[in-house]
Backbone as CSV, one residue per row, in Angstrom:
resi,resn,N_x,N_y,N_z,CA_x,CA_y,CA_z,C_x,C_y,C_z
1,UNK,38.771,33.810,-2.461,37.485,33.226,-2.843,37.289,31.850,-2.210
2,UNK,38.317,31.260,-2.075,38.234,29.586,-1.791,37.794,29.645,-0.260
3,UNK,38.882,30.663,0.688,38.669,30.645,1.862,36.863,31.877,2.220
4,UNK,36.199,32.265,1.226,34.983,32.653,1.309,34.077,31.745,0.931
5,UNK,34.184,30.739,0.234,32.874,29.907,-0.245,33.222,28.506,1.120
6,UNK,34.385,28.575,1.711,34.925,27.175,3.027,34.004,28.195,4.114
7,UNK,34.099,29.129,4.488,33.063,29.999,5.381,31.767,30.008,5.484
8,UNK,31.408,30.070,4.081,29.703,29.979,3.759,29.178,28.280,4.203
9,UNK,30.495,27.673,3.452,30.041,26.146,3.830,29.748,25.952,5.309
10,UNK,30.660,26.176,5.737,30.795,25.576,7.292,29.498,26.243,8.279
11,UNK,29.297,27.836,7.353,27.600,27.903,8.364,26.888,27.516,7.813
12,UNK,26.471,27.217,6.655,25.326,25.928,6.423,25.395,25.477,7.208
13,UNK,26.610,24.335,7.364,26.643,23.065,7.450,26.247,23.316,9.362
14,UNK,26.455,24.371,9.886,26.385,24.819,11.226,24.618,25.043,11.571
15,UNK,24.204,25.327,10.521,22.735,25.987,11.078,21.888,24.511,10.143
16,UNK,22.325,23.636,9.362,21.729,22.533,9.442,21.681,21.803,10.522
17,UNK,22.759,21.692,11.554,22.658,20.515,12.223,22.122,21.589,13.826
18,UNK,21.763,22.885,13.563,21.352,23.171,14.719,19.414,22.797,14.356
19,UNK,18.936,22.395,15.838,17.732,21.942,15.901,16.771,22.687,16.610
20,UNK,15.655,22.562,15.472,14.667,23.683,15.596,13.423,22.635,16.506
21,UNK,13.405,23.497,17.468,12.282,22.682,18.663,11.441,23.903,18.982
22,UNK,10.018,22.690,19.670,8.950,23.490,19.759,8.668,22.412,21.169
23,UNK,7.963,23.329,22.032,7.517,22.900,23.336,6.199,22.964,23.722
24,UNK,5.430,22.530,24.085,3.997,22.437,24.253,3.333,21.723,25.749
25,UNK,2.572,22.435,26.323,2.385,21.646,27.726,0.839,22.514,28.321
26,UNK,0.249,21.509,28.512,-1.046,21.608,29.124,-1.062,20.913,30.706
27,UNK,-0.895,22.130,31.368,-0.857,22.060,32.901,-1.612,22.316,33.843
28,UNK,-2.411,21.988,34.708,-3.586,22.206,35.780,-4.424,23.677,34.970
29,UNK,-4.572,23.033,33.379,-5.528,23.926,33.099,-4.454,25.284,32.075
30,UNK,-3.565,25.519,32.367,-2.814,26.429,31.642,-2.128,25.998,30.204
31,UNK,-2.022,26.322,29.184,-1.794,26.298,28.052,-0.379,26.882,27.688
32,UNK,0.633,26.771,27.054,1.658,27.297,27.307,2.904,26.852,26.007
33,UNK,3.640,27.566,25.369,4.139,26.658,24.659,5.704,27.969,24.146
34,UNK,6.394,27.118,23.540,7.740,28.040,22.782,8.380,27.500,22.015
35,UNK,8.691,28.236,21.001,9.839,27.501,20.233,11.140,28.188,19.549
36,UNK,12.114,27.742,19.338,13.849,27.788,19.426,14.121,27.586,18.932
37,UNK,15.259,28.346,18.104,15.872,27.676,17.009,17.752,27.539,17.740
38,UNK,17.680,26.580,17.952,18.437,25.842,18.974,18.455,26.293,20.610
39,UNK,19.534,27.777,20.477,18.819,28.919,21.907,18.794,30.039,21.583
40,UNK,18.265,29.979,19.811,17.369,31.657,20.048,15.894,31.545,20.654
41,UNK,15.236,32.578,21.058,13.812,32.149,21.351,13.025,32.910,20.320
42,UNK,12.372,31.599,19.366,11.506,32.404,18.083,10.651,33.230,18.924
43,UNK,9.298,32.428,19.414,8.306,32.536,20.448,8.158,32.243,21.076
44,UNK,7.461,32.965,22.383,6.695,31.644,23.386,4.994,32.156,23.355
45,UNK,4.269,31.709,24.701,3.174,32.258,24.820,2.824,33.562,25.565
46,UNK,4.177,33.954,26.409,3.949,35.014,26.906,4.451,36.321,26.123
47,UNK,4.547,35.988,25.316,4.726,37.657,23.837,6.181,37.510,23.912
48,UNK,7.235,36.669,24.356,8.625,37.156,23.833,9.240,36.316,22.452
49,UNK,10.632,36.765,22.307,11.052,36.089,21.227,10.975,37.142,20.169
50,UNK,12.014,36.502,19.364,12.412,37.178,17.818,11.306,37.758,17.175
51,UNK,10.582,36.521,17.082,9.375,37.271,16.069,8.620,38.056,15.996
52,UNK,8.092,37.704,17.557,7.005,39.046,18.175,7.713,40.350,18.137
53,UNK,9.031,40.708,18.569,10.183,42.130,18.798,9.709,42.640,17.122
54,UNK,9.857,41.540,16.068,10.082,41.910,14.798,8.557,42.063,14.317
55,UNK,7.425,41.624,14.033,5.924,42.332,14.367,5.478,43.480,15.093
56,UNK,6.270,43.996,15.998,6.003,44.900,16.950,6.557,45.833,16.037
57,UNK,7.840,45.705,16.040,8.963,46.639,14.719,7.759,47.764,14.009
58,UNK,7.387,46.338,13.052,6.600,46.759,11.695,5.405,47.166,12.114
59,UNK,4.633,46.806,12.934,3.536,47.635,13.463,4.036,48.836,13.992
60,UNK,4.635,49.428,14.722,5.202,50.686,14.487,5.687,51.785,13.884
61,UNK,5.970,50.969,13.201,6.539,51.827,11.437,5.366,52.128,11.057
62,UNK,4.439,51.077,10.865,3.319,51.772,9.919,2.526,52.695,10.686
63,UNK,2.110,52.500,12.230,1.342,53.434,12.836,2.376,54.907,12.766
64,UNK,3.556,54.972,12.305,4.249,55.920,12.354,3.765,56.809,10.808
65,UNK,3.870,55.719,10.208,3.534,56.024,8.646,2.152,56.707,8.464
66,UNK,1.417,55.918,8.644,0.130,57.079,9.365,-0.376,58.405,9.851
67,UNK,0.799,58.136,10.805,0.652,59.603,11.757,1.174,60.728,10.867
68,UNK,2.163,60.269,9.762,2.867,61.473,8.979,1.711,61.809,7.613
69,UNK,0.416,60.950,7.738,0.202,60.992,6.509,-0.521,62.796,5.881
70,UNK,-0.126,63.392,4.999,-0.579,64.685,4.921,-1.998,64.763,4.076
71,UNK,-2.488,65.572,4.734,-3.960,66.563,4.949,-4.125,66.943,3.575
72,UNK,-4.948,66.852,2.653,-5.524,67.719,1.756,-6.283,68.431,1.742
73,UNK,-6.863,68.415,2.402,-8.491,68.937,2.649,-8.127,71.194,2.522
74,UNK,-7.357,71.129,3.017,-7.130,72.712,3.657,-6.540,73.229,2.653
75,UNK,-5.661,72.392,1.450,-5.487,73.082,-0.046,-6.309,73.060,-1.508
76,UNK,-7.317,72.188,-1.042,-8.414,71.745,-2.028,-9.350,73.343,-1.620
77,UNK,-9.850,73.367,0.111,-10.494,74.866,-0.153,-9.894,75.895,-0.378
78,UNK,-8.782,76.076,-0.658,-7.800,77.323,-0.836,-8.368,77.595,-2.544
79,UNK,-7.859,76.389,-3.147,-8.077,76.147,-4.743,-9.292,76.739,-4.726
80,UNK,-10.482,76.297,-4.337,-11.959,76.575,-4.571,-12.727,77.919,-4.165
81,UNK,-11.662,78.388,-3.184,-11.954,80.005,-3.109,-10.963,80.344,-4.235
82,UNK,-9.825,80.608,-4.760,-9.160,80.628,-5.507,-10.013,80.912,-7.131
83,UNK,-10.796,80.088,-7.659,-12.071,79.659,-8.342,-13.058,80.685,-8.392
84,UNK,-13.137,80.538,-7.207,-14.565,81.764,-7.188,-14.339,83.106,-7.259
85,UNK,-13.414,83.062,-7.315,-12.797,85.128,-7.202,-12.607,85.578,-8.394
86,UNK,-13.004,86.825,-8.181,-13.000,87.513,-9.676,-11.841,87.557,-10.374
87,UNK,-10.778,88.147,-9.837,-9.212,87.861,-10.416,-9.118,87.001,-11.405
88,UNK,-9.863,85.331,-10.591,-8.656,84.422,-11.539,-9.329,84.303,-12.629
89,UNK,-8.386,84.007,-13.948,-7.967,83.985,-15.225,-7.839,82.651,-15.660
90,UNK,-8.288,82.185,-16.373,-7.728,80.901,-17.345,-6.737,81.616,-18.413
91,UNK,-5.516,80.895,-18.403,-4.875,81.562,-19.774,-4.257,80.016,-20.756
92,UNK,-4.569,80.253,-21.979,-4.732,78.995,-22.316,-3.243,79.236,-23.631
93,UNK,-2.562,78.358,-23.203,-1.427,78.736,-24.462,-1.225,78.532,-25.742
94,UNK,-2.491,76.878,-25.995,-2.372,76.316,-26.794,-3.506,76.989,-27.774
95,UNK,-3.326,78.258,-27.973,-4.101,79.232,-28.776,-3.461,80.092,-29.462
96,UNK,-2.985,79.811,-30.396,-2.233,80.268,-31.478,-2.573,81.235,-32.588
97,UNK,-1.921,82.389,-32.809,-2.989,83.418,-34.081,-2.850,82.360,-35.307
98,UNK,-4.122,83.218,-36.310,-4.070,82.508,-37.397,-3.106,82.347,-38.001
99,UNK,-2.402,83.283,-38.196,-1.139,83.803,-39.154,-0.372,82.411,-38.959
100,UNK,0.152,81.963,-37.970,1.095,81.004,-37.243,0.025,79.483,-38.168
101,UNK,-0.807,79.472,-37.701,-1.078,78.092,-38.128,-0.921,78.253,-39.284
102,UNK,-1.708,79.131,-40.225,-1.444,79.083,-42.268,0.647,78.849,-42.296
103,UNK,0.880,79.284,-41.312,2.188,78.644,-41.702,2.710,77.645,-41.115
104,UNK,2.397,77.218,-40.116,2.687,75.844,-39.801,2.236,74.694,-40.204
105,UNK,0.780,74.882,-40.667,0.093,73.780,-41.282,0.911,73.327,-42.366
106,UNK,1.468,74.352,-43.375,1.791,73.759,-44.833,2.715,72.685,-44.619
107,UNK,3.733,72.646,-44.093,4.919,71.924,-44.256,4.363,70.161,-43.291
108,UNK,3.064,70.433,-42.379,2.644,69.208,-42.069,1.936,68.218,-42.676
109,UNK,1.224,69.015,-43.666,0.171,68.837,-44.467,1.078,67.919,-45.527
110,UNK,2.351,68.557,-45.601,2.942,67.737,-46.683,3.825,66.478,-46.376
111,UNK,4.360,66.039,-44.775,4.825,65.274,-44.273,3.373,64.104,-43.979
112,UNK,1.966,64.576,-43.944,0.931,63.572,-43.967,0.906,63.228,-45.240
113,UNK,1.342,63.860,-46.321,0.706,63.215,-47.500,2.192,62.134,-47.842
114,UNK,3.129,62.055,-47.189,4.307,61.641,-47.400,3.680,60.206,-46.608
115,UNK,3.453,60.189,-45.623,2.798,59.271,-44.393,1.885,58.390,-45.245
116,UNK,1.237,59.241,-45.707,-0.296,58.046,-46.385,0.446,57.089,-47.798
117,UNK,1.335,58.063,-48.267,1.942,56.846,-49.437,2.824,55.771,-49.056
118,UNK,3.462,55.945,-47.320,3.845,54.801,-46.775,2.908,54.325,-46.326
119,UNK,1.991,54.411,-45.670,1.400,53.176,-45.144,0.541,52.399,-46.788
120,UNK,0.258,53.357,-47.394,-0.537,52.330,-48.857,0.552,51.292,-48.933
121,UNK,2.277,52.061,-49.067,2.971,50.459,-49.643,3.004,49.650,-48.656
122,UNK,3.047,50.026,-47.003,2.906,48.957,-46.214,1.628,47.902,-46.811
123,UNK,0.700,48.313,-46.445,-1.045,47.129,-46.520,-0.388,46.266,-47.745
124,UNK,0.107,47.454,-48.731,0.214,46.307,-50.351,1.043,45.209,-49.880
125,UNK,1.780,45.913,-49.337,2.978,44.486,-49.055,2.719,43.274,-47.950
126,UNK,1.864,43.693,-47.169,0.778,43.006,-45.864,0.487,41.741,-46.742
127,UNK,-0.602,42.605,-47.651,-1.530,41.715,-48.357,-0.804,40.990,-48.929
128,UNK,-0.035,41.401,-49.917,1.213,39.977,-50.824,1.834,38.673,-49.888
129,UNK,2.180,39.422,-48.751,2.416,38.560,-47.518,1.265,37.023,-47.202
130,UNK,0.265,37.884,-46.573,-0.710,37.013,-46.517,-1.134,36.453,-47.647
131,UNK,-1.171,36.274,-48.809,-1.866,35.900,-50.074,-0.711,34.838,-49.921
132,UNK,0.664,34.829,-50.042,1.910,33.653,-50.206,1.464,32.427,-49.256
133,UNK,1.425,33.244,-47.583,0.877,32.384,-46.809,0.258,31.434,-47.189
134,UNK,-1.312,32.092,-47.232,-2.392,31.090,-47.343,-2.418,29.868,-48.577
135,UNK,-1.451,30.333,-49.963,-1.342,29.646,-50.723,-0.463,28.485,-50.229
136,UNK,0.687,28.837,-49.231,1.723,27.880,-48.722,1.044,26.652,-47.781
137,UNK,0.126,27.376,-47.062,-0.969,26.250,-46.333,-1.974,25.624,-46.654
138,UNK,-2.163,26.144,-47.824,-3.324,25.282,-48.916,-2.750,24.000,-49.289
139,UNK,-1.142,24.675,-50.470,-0.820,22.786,-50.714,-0.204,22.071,-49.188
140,UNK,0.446,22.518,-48.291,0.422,21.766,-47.031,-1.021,20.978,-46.895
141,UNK,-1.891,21.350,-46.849,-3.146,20.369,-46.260,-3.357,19.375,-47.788
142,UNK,-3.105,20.228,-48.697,-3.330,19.210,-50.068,-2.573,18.173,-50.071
143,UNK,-1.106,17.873,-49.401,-0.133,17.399,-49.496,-0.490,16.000,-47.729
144,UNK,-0.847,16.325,-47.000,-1.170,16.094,-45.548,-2.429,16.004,-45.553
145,UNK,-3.120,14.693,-45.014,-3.984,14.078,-44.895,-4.511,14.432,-43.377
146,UNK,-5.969,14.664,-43.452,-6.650,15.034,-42.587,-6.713,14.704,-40.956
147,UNK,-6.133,15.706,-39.994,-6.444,15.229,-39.137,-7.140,14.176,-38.241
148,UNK,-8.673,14.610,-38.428,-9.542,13.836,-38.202,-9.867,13.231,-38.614
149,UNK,-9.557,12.241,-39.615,-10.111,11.121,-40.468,-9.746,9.697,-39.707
150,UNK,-10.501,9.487,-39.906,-11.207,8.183,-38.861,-10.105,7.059,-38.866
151,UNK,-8.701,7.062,-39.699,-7.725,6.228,-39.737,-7.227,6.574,-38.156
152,UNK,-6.812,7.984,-38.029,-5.817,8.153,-37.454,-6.356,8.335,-35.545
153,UNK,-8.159,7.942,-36.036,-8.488,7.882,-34.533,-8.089,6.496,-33.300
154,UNK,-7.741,5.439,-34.002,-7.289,4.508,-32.830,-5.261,4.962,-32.360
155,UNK,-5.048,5.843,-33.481,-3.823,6.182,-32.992,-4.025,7.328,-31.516
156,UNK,-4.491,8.014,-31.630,-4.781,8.974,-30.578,-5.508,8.398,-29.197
157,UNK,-6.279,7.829,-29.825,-6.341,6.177,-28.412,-5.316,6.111,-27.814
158,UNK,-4.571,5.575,-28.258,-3.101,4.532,-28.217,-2.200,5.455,-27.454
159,UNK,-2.182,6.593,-27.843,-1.566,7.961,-27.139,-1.600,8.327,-25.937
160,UNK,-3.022,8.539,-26.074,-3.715,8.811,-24.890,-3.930,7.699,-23.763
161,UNK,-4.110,6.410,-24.355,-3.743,5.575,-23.034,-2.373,4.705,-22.669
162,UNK,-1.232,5.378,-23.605,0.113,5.663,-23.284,0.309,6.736,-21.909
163,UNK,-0.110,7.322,-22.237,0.160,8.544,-21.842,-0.457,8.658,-20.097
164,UNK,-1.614,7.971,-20.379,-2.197,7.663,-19.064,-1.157,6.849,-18.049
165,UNK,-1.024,5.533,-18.978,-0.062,4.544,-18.312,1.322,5.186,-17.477
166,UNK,1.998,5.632,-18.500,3.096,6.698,-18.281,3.007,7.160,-16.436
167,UNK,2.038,8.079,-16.892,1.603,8.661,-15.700,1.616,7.896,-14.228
168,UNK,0.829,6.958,-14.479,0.689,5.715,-13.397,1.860,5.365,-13.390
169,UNK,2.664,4.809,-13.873,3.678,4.037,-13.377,5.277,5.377,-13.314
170,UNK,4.790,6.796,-13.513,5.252,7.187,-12.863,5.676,7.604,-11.393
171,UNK,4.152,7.668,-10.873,3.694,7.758,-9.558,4.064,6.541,-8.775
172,UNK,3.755,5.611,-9.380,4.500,4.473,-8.704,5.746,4.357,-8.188
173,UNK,6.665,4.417,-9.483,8.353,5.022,-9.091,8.429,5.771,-8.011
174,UNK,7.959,6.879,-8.356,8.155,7.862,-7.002,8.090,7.376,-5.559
175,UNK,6.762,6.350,-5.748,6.010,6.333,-4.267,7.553,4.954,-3.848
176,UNK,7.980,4.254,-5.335,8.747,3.079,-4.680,9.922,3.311,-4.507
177,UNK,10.423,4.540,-5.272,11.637,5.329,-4.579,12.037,6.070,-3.173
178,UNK,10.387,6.752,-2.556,10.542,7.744,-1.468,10.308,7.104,-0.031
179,UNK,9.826,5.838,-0.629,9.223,5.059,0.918,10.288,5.000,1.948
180,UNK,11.545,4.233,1.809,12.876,4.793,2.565,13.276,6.259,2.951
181,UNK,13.320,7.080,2.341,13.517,8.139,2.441,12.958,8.752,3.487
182,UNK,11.392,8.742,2.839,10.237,9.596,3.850,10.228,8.583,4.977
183,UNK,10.602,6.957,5.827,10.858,6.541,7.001,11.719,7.576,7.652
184,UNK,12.634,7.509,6.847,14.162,8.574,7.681,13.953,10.085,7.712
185,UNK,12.764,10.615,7.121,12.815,11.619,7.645,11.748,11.760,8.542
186,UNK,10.751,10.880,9.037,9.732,10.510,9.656,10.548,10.421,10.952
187,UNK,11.663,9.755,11.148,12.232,9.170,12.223,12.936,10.745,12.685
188,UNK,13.260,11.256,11.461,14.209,13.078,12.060,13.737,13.740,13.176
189,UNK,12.051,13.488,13.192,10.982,14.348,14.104,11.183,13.561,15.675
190,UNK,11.417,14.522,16.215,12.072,13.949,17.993,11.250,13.885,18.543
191,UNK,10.012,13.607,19.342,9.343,13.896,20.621,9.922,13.320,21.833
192,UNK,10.823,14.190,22.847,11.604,13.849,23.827,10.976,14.502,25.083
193,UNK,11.218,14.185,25.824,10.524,14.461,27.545,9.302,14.701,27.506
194,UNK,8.485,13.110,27.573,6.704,13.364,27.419,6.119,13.066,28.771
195,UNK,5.556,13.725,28.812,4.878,13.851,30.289,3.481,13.621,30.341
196,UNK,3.129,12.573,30.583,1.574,12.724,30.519,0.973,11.937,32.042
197,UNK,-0.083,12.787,32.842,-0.773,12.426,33.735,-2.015,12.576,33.609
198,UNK,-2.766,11.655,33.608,-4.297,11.594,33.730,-4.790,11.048,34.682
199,UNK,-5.582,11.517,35.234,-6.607,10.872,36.386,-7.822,11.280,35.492
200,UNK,-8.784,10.022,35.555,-9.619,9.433,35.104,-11.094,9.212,36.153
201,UNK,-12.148,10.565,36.431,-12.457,10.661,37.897,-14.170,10.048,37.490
202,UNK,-14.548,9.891,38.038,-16.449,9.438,38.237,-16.877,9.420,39.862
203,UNK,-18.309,9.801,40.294,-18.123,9.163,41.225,-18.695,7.683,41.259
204,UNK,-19.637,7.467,40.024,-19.603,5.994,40.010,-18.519,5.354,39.478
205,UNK,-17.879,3.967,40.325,-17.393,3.191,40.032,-17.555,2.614,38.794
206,UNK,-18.527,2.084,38.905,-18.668,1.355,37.586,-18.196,2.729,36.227
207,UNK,-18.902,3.483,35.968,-18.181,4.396,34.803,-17.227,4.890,34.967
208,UNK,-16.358,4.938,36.190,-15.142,5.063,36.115,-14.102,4.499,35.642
209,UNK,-14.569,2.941,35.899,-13.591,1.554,35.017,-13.850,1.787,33.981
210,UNK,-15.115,1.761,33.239,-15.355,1.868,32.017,-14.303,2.940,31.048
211,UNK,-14.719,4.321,31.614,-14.011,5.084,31.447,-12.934,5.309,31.192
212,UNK,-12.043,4.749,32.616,-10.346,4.363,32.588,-9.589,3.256,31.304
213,UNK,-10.773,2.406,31.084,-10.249,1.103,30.182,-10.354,1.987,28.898
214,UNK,-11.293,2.853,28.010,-11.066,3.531,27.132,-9.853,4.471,26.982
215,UNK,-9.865,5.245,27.971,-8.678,5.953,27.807,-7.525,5.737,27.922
216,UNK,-7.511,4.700,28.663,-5.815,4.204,28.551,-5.717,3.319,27.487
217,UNK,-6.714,2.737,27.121,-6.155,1.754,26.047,-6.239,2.930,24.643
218,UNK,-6.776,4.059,24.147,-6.431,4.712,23.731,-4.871,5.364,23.457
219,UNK,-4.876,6.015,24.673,-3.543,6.838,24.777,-2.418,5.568,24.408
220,UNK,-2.279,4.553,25.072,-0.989,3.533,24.701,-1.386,3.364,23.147
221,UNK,-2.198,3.139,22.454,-2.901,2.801,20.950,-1.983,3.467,20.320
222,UNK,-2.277,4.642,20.793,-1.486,6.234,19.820,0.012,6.687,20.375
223,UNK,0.394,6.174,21.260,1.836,6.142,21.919,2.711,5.399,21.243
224,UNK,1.983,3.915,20.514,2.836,2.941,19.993,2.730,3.222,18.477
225,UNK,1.524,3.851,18.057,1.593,3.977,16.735,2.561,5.248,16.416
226,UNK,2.881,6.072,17.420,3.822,7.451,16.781,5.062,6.821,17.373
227,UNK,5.385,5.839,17.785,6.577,5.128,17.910,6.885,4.380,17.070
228,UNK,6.211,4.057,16.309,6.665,3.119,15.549,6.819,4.232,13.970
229,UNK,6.247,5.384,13.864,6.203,6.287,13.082,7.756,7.201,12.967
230,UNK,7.270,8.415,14.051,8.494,8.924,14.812,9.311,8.426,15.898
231,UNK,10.446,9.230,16.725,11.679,8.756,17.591,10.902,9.407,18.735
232,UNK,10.311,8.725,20.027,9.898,9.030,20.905,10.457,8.858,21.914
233,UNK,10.565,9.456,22.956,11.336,9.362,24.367,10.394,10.038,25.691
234,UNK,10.124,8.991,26.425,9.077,9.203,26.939,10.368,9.830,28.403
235,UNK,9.106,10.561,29.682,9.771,10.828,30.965,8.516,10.171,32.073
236,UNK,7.536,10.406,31.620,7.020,9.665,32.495,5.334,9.536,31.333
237,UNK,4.371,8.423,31.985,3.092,7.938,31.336,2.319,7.820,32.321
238,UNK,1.426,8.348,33.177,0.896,8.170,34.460,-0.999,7.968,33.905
239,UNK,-1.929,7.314,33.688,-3.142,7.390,33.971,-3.630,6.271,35.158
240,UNK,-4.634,7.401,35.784,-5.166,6.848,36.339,-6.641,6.435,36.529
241,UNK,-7.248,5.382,38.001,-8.810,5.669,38.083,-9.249,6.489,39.521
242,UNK,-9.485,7.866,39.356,-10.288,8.128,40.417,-11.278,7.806,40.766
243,UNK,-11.459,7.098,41.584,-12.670,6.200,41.807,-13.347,7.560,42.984
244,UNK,-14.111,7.897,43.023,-15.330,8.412,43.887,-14.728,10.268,43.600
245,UNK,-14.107,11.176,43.007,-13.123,12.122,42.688,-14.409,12.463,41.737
246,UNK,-14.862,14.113,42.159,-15.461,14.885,40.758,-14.273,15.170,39.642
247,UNK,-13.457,15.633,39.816,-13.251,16.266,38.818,-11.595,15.516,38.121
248,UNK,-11.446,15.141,37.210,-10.522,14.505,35.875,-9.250,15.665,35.965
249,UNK,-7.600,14.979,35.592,-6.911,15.536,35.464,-5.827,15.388,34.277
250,UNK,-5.978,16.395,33.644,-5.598,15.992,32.186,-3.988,17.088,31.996
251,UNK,-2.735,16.592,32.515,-1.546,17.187,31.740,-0.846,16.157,31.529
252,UNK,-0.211,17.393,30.290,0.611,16.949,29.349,1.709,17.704,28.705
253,UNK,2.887,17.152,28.175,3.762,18.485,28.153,4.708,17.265,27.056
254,UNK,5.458,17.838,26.040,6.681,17.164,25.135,7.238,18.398,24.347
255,UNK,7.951,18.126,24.065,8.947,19.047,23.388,9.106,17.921,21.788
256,UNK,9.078,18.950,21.027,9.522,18.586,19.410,10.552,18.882,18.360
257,UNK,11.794,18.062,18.076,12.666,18.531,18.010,13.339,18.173,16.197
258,UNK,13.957,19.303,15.645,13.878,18.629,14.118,15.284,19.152,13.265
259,UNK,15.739,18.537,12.790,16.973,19.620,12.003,16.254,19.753,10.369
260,UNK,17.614,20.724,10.210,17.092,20.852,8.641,18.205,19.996,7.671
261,UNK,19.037,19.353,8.722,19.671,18.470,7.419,19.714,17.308,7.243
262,UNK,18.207,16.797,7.924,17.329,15.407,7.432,16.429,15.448,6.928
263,UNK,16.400,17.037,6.465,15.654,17.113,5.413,16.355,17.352,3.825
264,UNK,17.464,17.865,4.333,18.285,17.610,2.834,19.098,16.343,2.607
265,UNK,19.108,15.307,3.587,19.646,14.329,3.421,18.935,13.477,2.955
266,UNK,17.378,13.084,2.929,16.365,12.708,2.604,16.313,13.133,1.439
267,UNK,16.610,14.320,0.723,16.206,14.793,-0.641,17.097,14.118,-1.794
268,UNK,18.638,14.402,-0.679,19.568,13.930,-1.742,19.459,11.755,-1.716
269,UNK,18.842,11.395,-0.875,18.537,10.224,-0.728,17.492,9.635,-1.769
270,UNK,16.889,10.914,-1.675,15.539,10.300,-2.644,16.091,10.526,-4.197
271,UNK,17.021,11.233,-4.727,17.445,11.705,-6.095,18.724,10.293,-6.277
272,UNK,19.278,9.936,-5.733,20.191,9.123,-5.605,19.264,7.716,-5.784
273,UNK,18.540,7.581,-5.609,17.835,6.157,-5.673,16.963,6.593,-6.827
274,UNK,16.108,7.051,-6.881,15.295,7.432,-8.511,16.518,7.416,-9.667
275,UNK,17.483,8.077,-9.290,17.919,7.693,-10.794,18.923,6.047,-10.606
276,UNK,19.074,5.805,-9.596,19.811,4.552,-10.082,18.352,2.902,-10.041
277,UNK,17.525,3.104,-9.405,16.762,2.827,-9.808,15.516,2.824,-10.906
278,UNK,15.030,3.685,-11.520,13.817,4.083,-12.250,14.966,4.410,-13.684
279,UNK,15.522,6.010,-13.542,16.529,6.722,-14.939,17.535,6.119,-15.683
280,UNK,18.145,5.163,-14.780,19.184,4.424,-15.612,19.214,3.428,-15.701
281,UNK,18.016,2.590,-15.222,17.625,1.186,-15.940,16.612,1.472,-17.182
282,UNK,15.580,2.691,-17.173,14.858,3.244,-18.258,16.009,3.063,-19.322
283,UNK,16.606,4.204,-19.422,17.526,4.400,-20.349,18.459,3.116,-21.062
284,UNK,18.696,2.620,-20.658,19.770,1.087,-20.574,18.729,0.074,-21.378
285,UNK,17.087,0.164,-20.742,15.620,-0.782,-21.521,15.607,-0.198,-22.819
286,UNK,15.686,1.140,-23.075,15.820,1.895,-24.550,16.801,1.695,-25.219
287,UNK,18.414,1.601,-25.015,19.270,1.341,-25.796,19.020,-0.073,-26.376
288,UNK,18.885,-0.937,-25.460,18.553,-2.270,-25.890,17.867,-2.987,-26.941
């Protein structure tokens, strides 16, 4: 057993730290993309990979399932000529001579009258039931002062905007527990070998600068803000200005890369700080 649960561990611990990537690239117009779970190939864009083999599978099966499905039609008219012919017979079994019922009836007749004097003592005893009840909840309310009586309405206030509070400064905890956490798993997400070339074309000059100064100061805008977010690794950043050029050139290509045990390291990060922060200073404010 010991050396079966050290086995199970070690492929966890094997298929956590393998990394699940996705590839994406927009090239002189072509669209294109795949993704891996380290070097299996889930998908790409040209139909291969695990998943598609395994969709194909099941679409087969069922068009198979289909093809076997059987015909009624050709025993429904069999039945209905069957119907119409003089031959057939209804024979009905549940038609019994008289003789048989005058003797079967008696002995039922007397197991119903046995039946009706149980259920009378059931209801009697129902009713005694319910009659104790209602007397038991009568002096309860005689004894217990009214819900709704206008004393006990600033208490339910008080409750209720407990209860609100609660709430809020639960959410708070959370958000002041996970902020570390959710950085480090923000940072887990890879974007490595980014490729981006733009040419930036007009044939007027003038809207070409114009042009060029938007888009590049764009693209760097959003380059530095997912750097400072996620772990980026650039290969190359190329825009340009085609000055007097019809036509604009827009590729781009990165790969995205992620494990799954910064995402359980993050979890157990975030449970590890909520309770030594928020659960066991709570608790410790209550004993006090």
């Amino acid at each position: 057993m010991l050396w079966i649960i050290v086995v199970i561990l070690a492929i966890v611990i094997i298929l956590l730290l393998m990394p699940l990537s996705a590839k994406v690239s927009f090239i002189d117009g072509k669209f294109s993309y795949d993704a891996k779970f380290w070097l299996l190939l889930l998908l790409n864009s040209d139909g291969g990979g695990i998943v598609k083999k395994l969709l194909k599978k099941r679409e087969s099966r069922e068009d198979a399932s289909e093809d076997y499905d059987y015909d009624f039609s050709n025993d429904l008219e069999d039945l209905e000529d069957l119907e119409n012919s003089e031959d057939f017979e209804i024979y009905d079994d549940n038609s019994p001579d008289d003789g048989e019922i005058s003797e079967d009836m008696s002995p039922e007749t007397e197991s119903h009258e046995e039946e009706d004097t149980d259920t009378t003592r059931e209801t009697a005893d129902k009713k005694e039931r319910k009659e104790k009840k209602e007397k038991r909840r009568a002096k309860k309310r005689e004894k217990s002062p009214d819900k709704d009586s206008p004393e006990k309405e600033p208490e339910k206030e008080k409750r209720e905007g407990k209860s609100l509070a609660d709430k809020i400064e639960f959410i708070l905890d959370v958000w002041r527990c996970a902020d570390r956490p959710l950085i480090g798993l923000m940072k887990g997400f890879v974007f490595s070998d980014v490729f981006i070339d733009f040419i930036v074309a007009d044939e007027d000059a003038y809207k070409c600068a114009i042009s060029y100064g938007a888009v590049s100061g764009a693209v760097y805008n959003l380059l530095a803000f997912i750097g400072t977010a996620f772990t980026i690794k650039f290969r190359t950043v190329d825009i340009n200005a085609g000055f007097g050029l019809e036509e604009c050139r827009w590729n781009i290509s990165f790969r995205l890369k992620f494990r799954l045990g910064t995402l359980v390291i993050t979890a157990v990060w975030f449970v590890f700080v909520y309770l030594f922060r928020v659960l066991i200073p709570q608790k410790i404010h209550g004993k006090q």
